[in-house]
C-alpha positions as CSV (number, residue, x, y, z in Angstrom):
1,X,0.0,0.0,0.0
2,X,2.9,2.6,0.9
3,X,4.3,1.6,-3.2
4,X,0.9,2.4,-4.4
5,X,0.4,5.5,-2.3
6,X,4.2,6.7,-3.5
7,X,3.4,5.7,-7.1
8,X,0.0,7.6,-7.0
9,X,0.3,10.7,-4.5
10,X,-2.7,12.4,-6.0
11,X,-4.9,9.6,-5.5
12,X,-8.0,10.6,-3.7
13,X,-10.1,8.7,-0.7
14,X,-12.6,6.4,-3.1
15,X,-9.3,5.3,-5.5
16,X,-7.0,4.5,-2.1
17,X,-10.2,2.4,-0.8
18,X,-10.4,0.6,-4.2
19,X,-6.8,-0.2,-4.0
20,X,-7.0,-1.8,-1.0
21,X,-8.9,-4.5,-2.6
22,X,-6.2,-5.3,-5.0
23,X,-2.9,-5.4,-3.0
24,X,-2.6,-9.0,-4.6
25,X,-1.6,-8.3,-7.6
26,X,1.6,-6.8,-6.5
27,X,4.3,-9.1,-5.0
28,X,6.2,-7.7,-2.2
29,X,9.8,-8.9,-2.0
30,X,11.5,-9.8,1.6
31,X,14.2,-7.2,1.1
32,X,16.2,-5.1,4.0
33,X,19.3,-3.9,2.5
34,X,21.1,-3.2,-1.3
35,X,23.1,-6.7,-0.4
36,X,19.4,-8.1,-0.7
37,X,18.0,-6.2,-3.3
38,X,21.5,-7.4,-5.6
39,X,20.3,-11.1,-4.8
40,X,16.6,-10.3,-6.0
41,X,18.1,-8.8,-9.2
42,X,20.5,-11.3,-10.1
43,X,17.7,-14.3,-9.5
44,X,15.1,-12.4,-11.3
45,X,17.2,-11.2,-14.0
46,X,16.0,-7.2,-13.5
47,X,18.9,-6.0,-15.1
48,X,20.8,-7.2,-18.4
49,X,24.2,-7.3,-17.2
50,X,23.6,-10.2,-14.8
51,X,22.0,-12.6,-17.9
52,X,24.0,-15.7,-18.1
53,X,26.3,-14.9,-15.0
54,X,27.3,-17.2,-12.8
55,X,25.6,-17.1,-9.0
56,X,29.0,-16.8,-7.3
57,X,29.5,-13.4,-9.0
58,X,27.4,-11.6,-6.3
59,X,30.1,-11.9,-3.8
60,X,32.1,-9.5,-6.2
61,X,29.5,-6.9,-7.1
62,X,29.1,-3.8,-5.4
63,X,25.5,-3.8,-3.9
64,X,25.5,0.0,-3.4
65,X,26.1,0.8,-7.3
66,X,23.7,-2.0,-8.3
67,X,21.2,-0.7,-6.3
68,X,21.6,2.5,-7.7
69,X,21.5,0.8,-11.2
70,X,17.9,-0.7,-10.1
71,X,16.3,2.5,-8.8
72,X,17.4,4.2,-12.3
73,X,16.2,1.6,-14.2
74,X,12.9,0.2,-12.5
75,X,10.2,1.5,-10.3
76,X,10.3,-0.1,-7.0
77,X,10.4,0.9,-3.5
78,X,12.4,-0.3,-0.2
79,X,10.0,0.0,2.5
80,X,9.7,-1.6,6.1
81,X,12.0,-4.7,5.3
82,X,10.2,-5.0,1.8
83,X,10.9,-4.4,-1.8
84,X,7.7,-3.6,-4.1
85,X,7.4,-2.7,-7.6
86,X,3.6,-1.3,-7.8
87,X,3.5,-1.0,-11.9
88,X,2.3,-5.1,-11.3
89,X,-0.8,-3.9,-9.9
90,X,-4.1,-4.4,-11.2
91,X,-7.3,-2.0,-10.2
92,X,-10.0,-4.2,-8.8
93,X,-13.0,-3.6,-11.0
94,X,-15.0,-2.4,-8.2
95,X,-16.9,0.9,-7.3
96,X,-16.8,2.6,-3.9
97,X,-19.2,5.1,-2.5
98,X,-18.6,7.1,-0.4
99,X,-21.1,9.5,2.2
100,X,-20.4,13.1,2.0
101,X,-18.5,14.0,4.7
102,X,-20.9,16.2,7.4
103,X,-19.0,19.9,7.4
104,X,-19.4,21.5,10.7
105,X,-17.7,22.0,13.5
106,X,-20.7,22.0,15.7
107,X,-23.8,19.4,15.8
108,X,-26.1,19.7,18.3
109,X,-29.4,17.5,18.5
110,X,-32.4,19.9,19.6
111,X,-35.9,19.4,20.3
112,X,-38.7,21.5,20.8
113,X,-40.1,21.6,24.2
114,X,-43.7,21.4,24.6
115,X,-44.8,22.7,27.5
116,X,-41.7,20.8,30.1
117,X,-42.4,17.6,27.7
118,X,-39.0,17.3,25.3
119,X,-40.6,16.0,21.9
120,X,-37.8,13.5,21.0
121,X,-39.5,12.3,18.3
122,X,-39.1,15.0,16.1
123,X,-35.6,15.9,17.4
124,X,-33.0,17.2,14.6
125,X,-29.4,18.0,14.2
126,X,-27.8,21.0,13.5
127,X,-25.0,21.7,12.4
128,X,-23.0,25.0,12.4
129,X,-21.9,27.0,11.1
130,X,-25.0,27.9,9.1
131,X,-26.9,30.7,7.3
132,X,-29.0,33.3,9.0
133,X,-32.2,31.8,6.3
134,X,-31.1,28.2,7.5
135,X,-31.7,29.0,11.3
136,X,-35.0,30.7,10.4
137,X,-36.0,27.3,8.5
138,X,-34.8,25.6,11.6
139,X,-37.0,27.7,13.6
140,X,-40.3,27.4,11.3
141,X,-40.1,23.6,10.9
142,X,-40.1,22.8,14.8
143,X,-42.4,26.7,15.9
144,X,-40.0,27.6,18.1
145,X,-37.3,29.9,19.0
146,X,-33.6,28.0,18.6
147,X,-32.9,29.7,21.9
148,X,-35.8,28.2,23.4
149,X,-35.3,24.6,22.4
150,X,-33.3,22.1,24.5
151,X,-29.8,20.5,23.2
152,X,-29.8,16.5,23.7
153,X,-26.6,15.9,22.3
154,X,-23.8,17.9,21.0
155,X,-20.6,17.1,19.5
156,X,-17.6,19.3,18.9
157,X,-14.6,19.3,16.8
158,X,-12.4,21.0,18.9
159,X,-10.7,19.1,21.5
160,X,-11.3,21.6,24.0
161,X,-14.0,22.6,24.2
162,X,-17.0,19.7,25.3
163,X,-20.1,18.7,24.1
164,X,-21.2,19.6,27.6
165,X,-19.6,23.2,26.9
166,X,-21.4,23.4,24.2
167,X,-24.8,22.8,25.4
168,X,-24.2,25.6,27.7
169,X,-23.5,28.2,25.1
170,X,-25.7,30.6,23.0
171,X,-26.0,29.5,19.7
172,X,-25.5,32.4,18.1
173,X,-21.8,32.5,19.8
174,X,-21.4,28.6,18.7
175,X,-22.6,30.0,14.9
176,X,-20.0,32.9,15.2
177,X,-17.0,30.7,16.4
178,X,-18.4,27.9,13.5
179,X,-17.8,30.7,10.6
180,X,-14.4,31.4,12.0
181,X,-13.2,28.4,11.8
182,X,-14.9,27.7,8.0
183,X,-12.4,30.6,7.0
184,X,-9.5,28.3,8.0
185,X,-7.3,26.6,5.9
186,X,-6.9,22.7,7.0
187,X,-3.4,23.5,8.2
188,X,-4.7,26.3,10.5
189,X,-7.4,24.5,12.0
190,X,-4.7,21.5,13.0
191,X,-2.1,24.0,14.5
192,X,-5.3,25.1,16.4
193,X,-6.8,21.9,18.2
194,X,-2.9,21.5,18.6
195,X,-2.4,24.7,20.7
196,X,-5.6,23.8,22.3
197,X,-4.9,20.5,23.3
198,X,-1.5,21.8,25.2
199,X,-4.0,23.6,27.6
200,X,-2.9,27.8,26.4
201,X,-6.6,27.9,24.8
202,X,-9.6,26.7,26.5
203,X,-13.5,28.0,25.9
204,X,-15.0,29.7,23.9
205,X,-14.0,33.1,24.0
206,X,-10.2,32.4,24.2
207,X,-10.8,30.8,21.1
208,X,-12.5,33.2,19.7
209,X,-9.7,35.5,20.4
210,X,-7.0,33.4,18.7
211,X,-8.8,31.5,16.0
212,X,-8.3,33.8,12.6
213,X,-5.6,32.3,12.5
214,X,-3.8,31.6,16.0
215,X,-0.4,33.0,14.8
216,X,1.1,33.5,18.7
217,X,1.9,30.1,18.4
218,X,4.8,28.2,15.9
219,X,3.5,24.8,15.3
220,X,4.9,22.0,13.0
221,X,3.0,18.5,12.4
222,X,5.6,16.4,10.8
223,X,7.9,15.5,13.7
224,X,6.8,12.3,15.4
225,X,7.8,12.5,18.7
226,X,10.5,15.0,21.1
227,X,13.5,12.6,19.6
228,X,12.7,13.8,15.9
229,X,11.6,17.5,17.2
230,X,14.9,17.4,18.8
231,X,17.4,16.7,15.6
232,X,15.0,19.4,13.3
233,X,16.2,21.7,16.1
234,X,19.5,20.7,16.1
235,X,19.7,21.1,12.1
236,X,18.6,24.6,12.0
237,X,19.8,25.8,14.4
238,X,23.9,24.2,14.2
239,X,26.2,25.9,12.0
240,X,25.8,25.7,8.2
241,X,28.5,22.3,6.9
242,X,28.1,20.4,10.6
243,X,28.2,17.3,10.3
244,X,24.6,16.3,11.1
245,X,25.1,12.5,10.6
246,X,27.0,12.8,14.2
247,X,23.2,12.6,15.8
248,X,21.2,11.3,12.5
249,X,21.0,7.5,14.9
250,X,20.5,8.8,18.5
251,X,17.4,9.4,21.0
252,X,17.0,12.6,21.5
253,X,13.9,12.3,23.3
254,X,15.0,13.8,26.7
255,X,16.7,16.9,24.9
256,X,13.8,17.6,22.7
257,X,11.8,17.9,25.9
258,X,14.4,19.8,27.4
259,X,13.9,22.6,24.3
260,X,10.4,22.5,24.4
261,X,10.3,23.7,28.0
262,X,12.3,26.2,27.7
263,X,10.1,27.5,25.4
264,X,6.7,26.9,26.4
265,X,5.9,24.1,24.2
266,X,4.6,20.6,24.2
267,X,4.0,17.6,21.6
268,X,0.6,16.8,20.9
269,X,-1.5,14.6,18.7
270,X,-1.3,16.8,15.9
271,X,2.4,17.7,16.0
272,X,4.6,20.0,17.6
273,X,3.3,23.2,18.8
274,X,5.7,26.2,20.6
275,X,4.5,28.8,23.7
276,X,3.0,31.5,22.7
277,X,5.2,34.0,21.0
278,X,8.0,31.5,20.8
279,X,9.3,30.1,17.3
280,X,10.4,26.4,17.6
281,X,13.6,26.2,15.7
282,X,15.6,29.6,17.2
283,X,18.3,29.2,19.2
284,X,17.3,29.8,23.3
285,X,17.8,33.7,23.9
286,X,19.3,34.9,26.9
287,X,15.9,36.2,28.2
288,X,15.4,33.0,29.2
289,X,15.6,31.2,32.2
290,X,19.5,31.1,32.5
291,X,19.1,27.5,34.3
292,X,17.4,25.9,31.1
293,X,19.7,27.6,29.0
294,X,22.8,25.8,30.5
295,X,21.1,22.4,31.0
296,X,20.2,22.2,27.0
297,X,24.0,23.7,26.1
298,X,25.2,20.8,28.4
299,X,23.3,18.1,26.4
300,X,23.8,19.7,23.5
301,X,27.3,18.9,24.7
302,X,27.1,15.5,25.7
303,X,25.1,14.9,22.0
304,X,28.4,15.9,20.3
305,X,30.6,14.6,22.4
């Protein structure tokens, strides 16, 4: 699946379902290194040169160049101990459906109450944001008020901010925060829930405050945990022509988290997210605590060492 997903990056939710399906036509290879890959080239015969060679001429052959020779010449890819060449696949003649996604940020199930009796029955969702003519349709179809009907249920996209939190709150504010957010990109609306789940924004008129679009904050998705936050730090903020390769194998878990304190930042679900008015990859300026300063020089230190 990783071969067909390199092979076909543009390849949207319904044709990486459908693919799914036909993962047998492609034969994955047991394949960890180039000394490998060599041996699968010389048995299958992937590359001229190696026709009518004798087998003991492997031990002789330089697995890095013929590895090279591979890539340039077919399409495979080495991934998690295997080698896979996707252009063997065949689509699975199939056809996948799927629902349109809901868009909201805000669905709350509300019934009209009927004098202290909650009419369940004829219960609806709503989602928000929505149109000034869509909450007066709301309104006609149930002959109440929105702010006089009772919330069942709510759900909320944000992490911080709870279906119970939500119940509690004026629509109209809910709609207001909703049409915010809609003016998001998908980027911004991650680096928010990330800032939110490390606790600096909570409610909803802090996020109201910082939602168009929460620049206080740096915020970077792709490393996976402090160790990989911790060599991105190191490799911009070293001198240009270190030797980076030095650190490329170690944990650097405890001295990512050592950076990330000192400025204000945590690792979340959604990536790496700075304090605010921090930026994650600067060097530690000496308005800062002086302590943290000389604990992350002297691991710093110890990494090089």
């Amino acid at each position: 699946m990783f071969a067909l997903m390199t092979k076909y990056p543009k390849a949207d939710i319904s044709e990486l379902l459908a693919m799914t399906y036909g993962l047998d036509s492609i034969e994955a290879y047991v394949c960890c290194n180039d000394d490998e890959l060599t041996e699968l080239a010389f048995d299958n015969d992937w590359l001229p040169v190696f026709e009518d060679c004798p087998h003991d001429i492997i031990d002789y052959l330089d697995s890095e160049k013929v590895a090279a020779e591979i890539n340039d010449n077919r399409e495979g890819y080495m991934y998690n101990g295997y080698y896979v060449e996707p252009e063997g696949f065949i689509a699975p003649d199939i056809c996948t459906e799927l629902p349109e996604p809901v868009k909201g940020f805000f669905r709350l199930q509300l019934a009209a109450d009927c004098d202290g009796r909650i009419d369940r029955d004829k219960a609806e969702w709503l989602i928000l944001p929505c149109s000034k003519d869509e909450l007066i349709e709301f309104e006609q179809r149930h002959g109440t008020a929105i702010n006089r009907m009772i919330c069942i249920k709510a759900e909320s996209a944000l992490p911080m901010i709870s279906p119970h939190t939500v119940t509690q709150t004026d629509i109209s504010e809910l709609n207001k925060l909703a049409e915010k957010l809609s003016v998001l990109s998908k980027d911004e609306f991650i680096k928010l829930k990330a800032v939110m789940e490390m606790g600096e924004v909570s409610g909803i008129d802090r996020t109201m405050d910082v939602v168009s679009p929460p620049d206080e904050f740096d915020f970077d998705p792709n490393p996976m945990d402090e160790s990989v936050f911790g060599k991105i730090f190191l490799y911009n903020t070293l001198p240009v022509g270190f030797d980076t390769e030095v650190f490329s194998t170690a944990d650097l878990g405890e001295f990512g988290i050592s950076i990330l304190s000192a400025k204000g930042g945590m690792m979340t679900s959604y990536g790496v997210v700075s304090g605010q008015g921090q930026e994650l990859y600067t060097s530690i300026y000496s308005d800062q605590s002086q302590t943290e300063d000389e604990e992350i020089n002297e691991e710093t230190e110890m990494i090089l060492s």
